[in-house]
PAPA-716396 format. One line per 10 residues: number of its first residue (from 1); their letters; for each residue y, x, z of N, C-alpha, C. Coordinates in nm, 2 decimals. Last residue first. Layout:
BEGIN
NUM	a	Y/X/Z/Y/X/Z/Y/X/Z | ...
This chain:
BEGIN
217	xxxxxxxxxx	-4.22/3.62/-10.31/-4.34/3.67/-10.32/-4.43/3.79/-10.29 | -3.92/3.56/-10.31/-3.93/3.69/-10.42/-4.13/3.68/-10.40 | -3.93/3.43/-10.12/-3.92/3.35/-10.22/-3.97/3.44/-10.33 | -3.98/3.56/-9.88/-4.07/3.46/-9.90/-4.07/3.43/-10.05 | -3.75/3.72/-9.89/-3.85/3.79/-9.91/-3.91/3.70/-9.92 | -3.56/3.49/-9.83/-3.50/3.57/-9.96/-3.65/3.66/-10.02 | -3.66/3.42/-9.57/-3.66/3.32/-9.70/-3.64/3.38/-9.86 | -3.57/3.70/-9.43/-3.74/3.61/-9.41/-3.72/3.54/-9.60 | -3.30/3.64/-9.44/-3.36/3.73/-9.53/-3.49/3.74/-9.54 | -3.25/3.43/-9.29/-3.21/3.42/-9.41/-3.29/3.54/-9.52
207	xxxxxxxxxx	-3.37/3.53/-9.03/-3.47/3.40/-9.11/-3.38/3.39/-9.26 | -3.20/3.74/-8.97/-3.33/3.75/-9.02/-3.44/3.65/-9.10 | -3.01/3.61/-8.92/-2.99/3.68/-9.05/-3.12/3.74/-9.06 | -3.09/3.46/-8.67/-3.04/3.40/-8.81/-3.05/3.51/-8.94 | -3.15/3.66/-8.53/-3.24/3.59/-8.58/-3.17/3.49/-8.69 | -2.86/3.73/-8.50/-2.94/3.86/-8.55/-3.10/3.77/-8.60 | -2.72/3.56/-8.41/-2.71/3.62/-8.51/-2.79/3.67/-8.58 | -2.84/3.53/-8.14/-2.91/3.42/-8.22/-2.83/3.48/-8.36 | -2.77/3.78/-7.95/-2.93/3.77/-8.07/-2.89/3.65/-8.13 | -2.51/3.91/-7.93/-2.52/3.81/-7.98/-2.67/3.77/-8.06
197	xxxxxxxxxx	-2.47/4.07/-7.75/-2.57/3.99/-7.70/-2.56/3.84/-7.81 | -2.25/4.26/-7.82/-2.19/4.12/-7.78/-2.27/4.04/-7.71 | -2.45/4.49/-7.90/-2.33/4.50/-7.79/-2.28/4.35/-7.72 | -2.56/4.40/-8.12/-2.59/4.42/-8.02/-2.49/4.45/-7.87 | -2.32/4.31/-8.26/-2.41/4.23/-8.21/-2.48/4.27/-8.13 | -2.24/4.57/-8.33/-2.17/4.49/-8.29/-2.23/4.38/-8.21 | -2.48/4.68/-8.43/-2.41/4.74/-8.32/-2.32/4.67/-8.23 | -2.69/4.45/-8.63/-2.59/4.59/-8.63/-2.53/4.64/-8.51 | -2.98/4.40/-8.74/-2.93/4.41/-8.62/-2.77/4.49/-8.63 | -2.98/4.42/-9.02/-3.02/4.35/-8.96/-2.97/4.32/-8.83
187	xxxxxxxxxx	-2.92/4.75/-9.09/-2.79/4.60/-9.12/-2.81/4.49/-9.05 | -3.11/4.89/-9.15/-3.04/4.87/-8.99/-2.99/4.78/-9.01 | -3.43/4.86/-9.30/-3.31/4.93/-9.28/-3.26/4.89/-9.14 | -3.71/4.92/-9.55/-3.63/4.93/-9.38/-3.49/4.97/-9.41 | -3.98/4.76/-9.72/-3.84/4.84/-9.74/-3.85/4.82/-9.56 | -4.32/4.78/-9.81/-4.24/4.78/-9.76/-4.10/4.83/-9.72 | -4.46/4.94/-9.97/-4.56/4.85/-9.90/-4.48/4.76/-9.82 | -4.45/5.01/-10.33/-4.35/4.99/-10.20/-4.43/4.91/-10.15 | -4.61/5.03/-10.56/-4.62/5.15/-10.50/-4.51/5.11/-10.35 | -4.45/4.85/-10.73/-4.64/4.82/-10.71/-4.63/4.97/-10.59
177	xxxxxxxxxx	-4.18/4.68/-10.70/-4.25/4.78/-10.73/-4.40/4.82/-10.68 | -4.04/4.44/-10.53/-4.12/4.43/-10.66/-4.21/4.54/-10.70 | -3.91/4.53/-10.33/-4.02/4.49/-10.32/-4.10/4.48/-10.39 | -3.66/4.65/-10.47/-3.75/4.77/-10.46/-3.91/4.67/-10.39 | -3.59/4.38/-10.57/-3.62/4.50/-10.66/-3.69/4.61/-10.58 | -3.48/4.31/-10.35/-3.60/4.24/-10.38/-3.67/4.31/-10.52 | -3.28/4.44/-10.24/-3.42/4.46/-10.17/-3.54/4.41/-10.26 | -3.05/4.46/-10.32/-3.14/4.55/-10.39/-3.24/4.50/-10.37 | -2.89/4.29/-10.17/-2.86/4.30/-10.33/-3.02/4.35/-10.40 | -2.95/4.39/-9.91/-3.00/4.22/-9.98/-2.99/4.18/-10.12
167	xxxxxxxxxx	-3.00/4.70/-9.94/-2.93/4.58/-9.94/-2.99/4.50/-9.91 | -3.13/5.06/-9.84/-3.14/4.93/-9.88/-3.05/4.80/-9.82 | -3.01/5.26/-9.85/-2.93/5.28/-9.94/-2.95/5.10/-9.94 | -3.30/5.37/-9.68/-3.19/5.50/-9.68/-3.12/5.34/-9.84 | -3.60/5.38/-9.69/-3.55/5.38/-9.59/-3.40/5.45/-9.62 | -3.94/5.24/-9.84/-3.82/5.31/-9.90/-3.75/5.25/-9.76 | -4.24/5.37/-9.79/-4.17/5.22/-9.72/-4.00/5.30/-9.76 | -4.53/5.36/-10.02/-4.38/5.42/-10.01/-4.28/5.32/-9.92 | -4.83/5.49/-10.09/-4.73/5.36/-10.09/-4.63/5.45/-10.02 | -5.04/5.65/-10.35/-4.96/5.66/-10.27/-4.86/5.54/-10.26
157	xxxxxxxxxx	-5.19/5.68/-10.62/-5.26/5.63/-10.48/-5.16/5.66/-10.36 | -5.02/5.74/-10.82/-5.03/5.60/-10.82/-5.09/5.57/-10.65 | -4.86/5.97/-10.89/-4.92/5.98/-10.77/-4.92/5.82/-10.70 | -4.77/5.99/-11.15/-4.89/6.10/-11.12/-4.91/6.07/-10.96 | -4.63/5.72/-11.14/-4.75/5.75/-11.26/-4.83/5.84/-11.21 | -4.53/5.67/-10.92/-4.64/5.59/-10.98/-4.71/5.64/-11.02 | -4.26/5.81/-10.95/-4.34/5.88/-10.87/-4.50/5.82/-10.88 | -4.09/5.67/-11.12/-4.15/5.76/-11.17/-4.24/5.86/-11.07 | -4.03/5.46/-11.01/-4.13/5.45/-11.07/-4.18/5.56/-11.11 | -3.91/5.56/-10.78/-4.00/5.53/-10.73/-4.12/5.46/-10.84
147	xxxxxxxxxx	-3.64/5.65/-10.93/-3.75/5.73/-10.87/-3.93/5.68/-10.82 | -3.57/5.37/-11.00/-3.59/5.47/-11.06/-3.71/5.57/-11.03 | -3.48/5.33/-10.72/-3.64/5.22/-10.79/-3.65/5.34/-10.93 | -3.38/5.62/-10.55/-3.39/5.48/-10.59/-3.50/5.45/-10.63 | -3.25/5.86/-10.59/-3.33/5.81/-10.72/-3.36/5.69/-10.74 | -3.20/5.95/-10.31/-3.28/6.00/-10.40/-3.33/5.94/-10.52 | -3.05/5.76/-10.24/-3.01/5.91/-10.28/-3.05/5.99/-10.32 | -3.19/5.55/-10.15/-3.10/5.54/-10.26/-3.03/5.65/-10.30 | -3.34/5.66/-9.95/-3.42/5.58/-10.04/-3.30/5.62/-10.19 | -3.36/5.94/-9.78/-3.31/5.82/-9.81/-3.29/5.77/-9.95
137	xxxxxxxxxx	-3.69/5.83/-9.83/-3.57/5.87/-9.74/-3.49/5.99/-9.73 | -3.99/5.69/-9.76/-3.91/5.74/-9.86/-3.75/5.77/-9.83 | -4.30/5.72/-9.62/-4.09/5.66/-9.61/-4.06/5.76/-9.70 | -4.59/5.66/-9.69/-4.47/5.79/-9.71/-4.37/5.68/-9.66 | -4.93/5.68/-9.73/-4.80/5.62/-9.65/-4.69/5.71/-9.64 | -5.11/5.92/-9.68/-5.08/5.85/-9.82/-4.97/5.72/-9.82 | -5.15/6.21/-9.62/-5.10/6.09/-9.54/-5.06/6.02/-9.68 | -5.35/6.42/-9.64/-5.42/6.27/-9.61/-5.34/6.17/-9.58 | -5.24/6.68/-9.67/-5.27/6.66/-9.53/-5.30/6.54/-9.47 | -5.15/6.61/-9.93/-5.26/6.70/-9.94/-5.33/6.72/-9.77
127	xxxxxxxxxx	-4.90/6.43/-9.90/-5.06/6.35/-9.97/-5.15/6.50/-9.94 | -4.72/6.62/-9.82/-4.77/6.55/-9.75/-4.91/6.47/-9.75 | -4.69/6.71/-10.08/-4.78/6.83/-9.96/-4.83/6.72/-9.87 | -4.62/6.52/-10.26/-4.72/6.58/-10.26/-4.81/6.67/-10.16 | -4.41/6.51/-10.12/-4.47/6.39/-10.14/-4.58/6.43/-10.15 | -4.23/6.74/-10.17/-4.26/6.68/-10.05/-4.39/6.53/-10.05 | -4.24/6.69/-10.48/-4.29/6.76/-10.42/-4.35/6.75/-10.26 | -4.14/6.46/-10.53/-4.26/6.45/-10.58/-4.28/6.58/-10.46 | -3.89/6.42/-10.26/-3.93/6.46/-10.38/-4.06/6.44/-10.38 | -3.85/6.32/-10.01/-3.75/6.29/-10.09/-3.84/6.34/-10.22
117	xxxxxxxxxx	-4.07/6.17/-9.69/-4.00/6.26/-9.84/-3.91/6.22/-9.90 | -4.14/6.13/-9.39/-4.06/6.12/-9.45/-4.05/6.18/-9.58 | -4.51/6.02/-9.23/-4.38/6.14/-9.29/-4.31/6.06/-9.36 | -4.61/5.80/-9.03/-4.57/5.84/-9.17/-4.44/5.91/-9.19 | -4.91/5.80/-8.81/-4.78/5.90/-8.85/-4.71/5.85/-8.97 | -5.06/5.63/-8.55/-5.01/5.62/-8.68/-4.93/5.69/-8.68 | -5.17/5.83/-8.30/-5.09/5.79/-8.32/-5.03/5.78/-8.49 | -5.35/6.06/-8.21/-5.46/5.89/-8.24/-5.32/5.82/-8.33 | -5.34/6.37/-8.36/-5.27/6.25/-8.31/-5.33/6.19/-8.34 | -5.36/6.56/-8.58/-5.45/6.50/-8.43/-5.42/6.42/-8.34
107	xxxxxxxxxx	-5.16/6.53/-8.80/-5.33/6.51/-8.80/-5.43/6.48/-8.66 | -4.98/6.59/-8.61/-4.99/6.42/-8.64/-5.14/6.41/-8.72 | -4.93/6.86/-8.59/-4.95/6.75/-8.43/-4.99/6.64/-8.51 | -4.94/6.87/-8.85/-5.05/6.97/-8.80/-5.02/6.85/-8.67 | -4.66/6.84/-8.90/-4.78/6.72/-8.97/-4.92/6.79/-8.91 | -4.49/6.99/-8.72/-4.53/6.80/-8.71/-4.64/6.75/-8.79 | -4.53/7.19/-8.84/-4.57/7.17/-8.71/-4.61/7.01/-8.65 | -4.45/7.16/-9.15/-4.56/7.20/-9.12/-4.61/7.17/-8.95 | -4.22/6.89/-9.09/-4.26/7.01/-9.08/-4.36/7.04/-9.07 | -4.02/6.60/-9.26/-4.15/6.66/-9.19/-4.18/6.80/-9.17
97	xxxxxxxxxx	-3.86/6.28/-9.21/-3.95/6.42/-9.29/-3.97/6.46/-9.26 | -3.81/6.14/-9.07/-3.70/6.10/-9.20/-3.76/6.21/-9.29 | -4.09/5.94/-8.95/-4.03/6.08/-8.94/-3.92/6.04/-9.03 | -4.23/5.70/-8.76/-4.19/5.73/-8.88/-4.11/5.84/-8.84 | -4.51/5.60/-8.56/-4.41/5.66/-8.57/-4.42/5.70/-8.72 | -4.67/5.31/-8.38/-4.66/5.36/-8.54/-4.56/5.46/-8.50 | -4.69/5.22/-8.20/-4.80/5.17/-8.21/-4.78/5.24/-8.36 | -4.64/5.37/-7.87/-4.60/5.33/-8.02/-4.70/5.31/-8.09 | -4.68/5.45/-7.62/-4.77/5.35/-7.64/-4.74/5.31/-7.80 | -4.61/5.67/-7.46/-4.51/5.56/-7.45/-4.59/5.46/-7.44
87	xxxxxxxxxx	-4.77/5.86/-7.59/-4.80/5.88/-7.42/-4.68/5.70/-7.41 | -4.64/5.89/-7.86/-4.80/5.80/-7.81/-4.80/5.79/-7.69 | -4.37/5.97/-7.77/-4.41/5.83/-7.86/-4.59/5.73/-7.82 | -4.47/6.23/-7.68/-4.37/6.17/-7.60/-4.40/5.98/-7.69 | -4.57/6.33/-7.95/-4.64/6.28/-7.78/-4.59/6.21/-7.69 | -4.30/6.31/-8.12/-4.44/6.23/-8.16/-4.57/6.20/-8.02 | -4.17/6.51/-7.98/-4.14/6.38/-7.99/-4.32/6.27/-8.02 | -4.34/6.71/-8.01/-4.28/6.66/-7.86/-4.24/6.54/-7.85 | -4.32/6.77/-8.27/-4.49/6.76/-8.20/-4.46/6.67/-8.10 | -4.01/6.62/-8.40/-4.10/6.72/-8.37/-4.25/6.69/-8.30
77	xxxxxxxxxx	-3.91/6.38/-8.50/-3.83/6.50/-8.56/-3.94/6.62/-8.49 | -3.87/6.05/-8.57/-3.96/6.14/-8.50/-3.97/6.26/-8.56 | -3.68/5.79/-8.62/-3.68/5.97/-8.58/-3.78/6.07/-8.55 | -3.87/5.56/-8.46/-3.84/5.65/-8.55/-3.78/5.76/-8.53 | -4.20/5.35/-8.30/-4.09/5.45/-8.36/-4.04/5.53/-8.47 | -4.31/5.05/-8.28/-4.31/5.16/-8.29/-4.18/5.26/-8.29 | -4.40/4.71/-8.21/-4.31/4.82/-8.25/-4.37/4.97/-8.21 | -4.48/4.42/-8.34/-4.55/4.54/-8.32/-4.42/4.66/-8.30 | -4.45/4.15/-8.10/-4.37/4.27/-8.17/-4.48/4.34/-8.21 | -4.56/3.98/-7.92/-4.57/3.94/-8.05/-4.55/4.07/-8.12
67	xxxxxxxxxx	-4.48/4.00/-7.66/-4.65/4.11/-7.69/-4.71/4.07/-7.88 | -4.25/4.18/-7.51/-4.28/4.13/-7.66/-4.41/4.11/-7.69 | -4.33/4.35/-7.28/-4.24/4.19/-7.25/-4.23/4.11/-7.40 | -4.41/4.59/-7.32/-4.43/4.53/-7.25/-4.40/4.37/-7.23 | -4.29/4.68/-7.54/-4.44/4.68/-7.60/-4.49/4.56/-7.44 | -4.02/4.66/-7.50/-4.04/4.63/-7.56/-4.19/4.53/-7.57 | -4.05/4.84/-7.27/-3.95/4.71/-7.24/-4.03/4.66/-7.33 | -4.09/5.05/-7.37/-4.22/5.05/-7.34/-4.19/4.89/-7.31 | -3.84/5.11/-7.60/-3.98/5.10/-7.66/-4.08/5.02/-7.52 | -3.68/5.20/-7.37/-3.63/5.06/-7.43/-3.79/5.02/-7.53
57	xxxxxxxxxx	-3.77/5.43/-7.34/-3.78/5.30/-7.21/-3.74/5.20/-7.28 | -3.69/5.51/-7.54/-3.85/5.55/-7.53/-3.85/5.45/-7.37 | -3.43/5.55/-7.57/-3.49/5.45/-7.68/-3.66/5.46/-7.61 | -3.23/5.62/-7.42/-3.28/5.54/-7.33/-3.42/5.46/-7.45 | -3.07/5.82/-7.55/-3.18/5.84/-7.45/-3.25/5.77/-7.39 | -3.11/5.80/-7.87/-3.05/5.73/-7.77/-3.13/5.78/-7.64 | -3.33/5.76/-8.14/-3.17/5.86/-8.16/-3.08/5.87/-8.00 | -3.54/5.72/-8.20/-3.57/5.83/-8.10/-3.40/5.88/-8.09 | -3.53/5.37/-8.32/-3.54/5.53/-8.35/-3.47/5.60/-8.18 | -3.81/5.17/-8.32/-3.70/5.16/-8.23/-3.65/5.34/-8.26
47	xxxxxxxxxx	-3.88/4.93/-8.57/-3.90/5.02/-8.59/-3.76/5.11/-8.48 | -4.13/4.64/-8.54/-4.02/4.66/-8.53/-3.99/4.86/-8.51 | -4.26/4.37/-8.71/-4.28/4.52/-8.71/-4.09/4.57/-8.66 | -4.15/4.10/-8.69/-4.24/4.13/-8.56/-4.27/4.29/-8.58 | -3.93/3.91/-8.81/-3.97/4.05/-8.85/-4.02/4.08/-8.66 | -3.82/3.62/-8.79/-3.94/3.66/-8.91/-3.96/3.81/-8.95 | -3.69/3.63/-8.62/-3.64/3.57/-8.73/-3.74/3.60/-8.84 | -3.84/3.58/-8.36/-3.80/3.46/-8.39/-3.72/3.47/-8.54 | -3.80/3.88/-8.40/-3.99/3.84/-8.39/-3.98/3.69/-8.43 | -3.55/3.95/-8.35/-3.60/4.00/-8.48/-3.74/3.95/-8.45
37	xxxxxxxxxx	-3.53/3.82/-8.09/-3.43/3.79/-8.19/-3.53/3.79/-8.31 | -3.68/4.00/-7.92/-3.75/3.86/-7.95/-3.62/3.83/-8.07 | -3.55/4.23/-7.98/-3.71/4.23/-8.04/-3.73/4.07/-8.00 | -3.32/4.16/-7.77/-3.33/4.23/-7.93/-3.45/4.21/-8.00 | -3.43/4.13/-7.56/-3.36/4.02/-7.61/-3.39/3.98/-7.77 | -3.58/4.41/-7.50/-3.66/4.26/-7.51/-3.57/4.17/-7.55 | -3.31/4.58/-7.52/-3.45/4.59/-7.59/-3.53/4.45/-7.60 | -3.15/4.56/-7.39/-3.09/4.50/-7.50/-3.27/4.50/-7.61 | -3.14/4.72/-7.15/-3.15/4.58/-7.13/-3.12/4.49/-7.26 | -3.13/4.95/-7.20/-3.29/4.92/-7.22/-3.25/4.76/-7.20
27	xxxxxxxxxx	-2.86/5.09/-7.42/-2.90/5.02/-7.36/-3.03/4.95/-7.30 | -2.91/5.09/-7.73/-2.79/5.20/-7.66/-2.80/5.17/-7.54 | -3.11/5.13/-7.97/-3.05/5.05/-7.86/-3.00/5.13/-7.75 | -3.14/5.11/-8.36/-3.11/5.23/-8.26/-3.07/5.11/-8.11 | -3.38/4.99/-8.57/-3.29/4.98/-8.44/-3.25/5.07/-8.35 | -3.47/4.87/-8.85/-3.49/5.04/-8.78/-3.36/4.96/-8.70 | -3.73/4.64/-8.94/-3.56/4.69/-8.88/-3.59/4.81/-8.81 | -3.88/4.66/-9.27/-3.89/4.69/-9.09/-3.75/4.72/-8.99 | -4.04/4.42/-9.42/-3.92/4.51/-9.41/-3.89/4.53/-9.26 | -4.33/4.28/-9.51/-4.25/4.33/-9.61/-4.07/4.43/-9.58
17	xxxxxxxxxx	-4.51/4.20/-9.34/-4.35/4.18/-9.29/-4.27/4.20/-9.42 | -4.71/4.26/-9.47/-4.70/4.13/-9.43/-4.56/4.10/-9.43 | -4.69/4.53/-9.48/-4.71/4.50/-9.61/-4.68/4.32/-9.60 | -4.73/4.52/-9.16/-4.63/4.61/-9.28/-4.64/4.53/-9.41 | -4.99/4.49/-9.16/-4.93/4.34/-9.06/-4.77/4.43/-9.16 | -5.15/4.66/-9.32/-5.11/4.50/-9.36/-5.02/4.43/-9.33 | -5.11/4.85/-9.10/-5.05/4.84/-9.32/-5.03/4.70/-9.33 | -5.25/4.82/-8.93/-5.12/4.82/-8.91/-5.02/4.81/-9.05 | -5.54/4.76/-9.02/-5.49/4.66/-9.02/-5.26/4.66/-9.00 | -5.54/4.98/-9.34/-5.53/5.00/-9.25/-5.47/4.84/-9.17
7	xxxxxxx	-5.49/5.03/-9.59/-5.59/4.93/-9.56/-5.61/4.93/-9.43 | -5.33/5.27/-9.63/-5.25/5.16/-9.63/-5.38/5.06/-9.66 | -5.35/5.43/-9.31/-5.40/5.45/-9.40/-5.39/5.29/-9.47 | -5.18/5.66/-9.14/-5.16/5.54/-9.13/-5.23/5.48/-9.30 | -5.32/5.96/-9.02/-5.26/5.89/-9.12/-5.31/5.71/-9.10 | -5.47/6.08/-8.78/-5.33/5.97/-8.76/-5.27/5.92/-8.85 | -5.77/6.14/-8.69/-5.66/6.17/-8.78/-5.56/6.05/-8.78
């Protein structure tokens, strides 16, 4: 079974990073520059989304030429995708949410799964098919740290990687929360930078935000 189980060692090295760059790469020659940038600024969970045609060669770039990275994938929108991801080598896939067909492929999948929710409810089916690792998504549209306390109380055995609204303003409040194993977002790397080749940016703004999450504990 594929639930990513949060004692799990890929939880921890998560729960370590405390925040996962979601990276879309428009390009496979941007892949290994890009992931040593984000591994030199203090984020080795790297999270490459299914949005680009080139993201599942830019993933294997990755798993092949980074052997620090852990990366994995996102978007992961169907059965096809999700095989397409493990046959790659992903070492994790995240959904933005989930279909009865995808969570039936992802119970038999070797391949870490974490569905996507927005409500207690979706939360709940998903916890009834073992996956107790959730993305929360998108994070700040749904309710936020708000929400995420009030999801605690009746469903304390569940962690939550909030994906959707997160700052530098916010982050360190949604860290704080006993139920967040970890935040993600994009800002990290942005488009521009990728495009320009400007990685020592992108590890700079990683080691500034590394320090900001070091400090918070």
């Amino acid at each position: 079974m594929s639930t990513l189980d949060p004692g799990s060692d890929n939880a921890a090295a998560l729960r370590r990073a405390g925040f996962v760059p979601v990276v879309t790469i428009e390009r496979v020659d941007q892949a290994v520059p890009l992931a040593r940038a984000l591994v030199a600024g203090g984020f080795p969970v790297i999270e490459v989304t299914l949005r680009t045609s080139c993201a599942i060669d830019a993933l294997k770039a990755i798993l092949r030429e980074v052997p620090d990275a852990l990366a994995g994938v996102g978007t992961v929108l169907s059965p096809e995708d999700l095989a397409k991801s493990q046959a790659a080598g992903a070492r994790f896939a995240f959904s933005p949410g989930f279909t009865s067909e995808l969570l039936q492929a992802a119970k038999t999948s070797p391949l870490p799964f974490i569905p996507g929710i927005a409500t207690p409810a979706e939360a709940m089916q998903a916890r009834s098919h073992g996956f107790k690792l959730q993305k929360f998504f998108p994070a700040e549209q749904n309710g936020g740290i708000p929400a995420l306390k009030a999801f605690y109380g009746p469903l304390a055995d569940l962690v939550f990687n909030p994906t959707g609204g997160i700052t530098e303003a916010n982050i360190r409040d949604y860290r704080a929360q006993p139920n967040v194993i970890a935040t993600g977002a994009s800002w990290i790397a942005p488009a521009a930078d990728m495009a320009a080749g400007n990685w020592t940016a992108i590890t700079e703004r990683g080691k500034k935000l590394r320090a900001l999450l070091d400090r918070a504990g």
